[in-house]
Residue frames relative to the residue before (quaternion, step in Angstrom):
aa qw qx qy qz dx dy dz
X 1.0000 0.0000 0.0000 0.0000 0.00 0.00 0.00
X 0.7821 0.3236 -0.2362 0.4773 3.46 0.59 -0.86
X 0.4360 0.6123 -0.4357 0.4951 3.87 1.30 0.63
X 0.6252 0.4806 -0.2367 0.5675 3.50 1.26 -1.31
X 0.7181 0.3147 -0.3569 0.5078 4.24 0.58 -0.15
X 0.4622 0.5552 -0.4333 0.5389 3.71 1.10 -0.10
X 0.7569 0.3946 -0.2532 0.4553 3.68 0.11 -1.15
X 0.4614 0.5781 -0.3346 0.5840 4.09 1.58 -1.10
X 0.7037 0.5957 -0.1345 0.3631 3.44 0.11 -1.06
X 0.7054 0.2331 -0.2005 0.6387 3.48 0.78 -1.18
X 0.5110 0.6042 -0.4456 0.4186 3.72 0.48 -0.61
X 0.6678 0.4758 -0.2645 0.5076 3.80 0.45 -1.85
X 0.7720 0.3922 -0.2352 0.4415 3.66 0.39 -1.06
X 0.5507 0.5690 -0.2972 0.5335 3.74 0.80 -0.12
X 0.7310 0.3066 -0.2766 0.5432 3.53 0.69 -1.19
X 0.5520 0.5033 -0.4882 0.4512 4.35 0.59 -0.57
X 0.7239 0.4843 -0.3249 0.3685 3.77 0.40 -1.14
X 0.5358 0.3960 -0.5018 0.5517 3.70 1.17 -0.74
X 0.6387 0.5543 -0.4323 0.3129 3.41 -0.29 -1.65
X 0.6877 0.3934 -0.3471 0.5019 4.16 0.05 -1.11
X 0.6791 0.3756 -0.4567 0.4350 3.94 0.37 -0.26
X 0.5754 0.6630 -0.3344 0.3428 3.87 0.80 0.48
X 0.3127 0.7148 -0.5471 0.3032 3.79 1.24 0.77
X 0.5309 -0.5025 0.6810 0.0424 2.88 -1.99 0.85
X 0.2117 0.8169 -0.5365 0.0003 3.33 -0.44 1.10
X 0.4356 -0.5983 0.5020 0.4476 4.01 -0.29 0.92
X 0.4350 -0.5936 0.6023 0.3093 3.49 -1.83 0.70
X 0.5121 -0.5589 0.5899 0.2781 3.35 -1.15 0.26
X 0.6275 -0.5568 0.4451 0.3133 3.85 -1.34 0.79
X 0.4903 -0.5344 0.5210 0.4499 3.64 -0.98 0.25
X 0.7634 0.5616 -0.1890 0.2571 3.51 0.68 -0.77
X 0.5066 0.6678 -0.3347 0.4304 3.02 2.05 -1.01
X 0.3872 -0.5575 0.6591 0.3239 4.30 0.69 -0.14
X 0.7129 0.3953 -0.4634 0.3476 3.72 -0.39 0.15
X 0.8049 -0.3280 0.2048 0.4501 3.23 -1.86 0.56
X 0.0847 -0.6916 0.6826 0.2205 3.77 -1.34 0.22
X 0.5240 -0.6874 0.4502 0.2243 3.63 -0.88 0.24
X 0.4761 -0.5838 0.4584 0.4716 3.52 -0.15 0.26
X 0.3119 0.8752 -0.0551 0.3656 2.92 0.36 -0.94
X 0.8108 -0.0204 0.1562 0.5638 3.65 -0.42 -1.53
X 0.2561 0.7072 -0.5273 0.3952 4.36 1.31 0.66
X 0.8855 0.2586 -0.2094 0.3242 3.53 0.05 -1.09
X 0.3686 0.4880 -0.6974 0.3737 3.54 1.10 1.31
X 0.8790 -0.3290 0.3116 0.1485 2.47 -2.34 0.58
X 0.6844 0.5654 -0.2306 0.3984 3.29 1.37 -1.00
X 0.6459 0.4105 -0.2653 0.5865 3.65 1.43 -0.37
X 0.4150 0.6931 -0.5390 0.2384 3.63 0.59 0.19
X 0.8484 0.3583 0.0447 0.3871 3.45 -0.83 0.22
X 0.4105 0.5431 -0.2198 0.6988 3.09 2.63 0.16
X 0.3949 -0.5425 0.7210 0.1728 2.95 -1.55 0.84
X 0.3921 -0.6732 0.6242 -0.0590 3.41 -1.41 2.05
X 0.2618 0.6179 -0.7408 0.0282 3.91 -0.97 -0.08
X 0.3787 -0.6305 0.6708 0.0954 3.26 -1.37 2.09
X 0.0489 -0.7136 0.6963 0.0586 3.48 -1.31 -0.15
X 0.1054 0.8417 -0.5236 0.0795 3.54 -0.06 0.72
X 0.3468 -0.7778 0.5100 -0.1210 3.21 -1.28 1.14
X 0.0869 -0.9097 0.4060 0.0002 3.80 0.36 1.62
X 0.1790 -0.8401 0.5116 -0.0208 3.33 0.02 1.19
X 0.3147 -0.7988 0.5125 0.0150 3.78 -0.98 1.40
């Protein structure tokens, strides 16, 4: 019995942690200067715009 609420338990506690990595975040404007996401490039609004990536490798 108390294997079957361990396994309940990790399951419940597995499925909140995905579930919280699921936000909606509005893109920012090409114009606004601020960070763009990778991400939020292939609307319509950046077509036909010069892109510069900048990427940042973190240990």
């Amino acid at each position: 019995m108390k294997k079957r609420f361990v396994i309940i338990g990790t399951i419940v506690i597995l499925v909140c942690v995905g579930l919280c990595g699921c936000q909606i975040k509005d893109c920012p404007s090409p114009d606004s200067g601020q960070v763009i996401p990778i991400g939020c490039i292939g609307h319509k609004e950046y077509y036909n715009k010069t892109i510069m990536i900048h990427s940042q490798f973190l240990i």
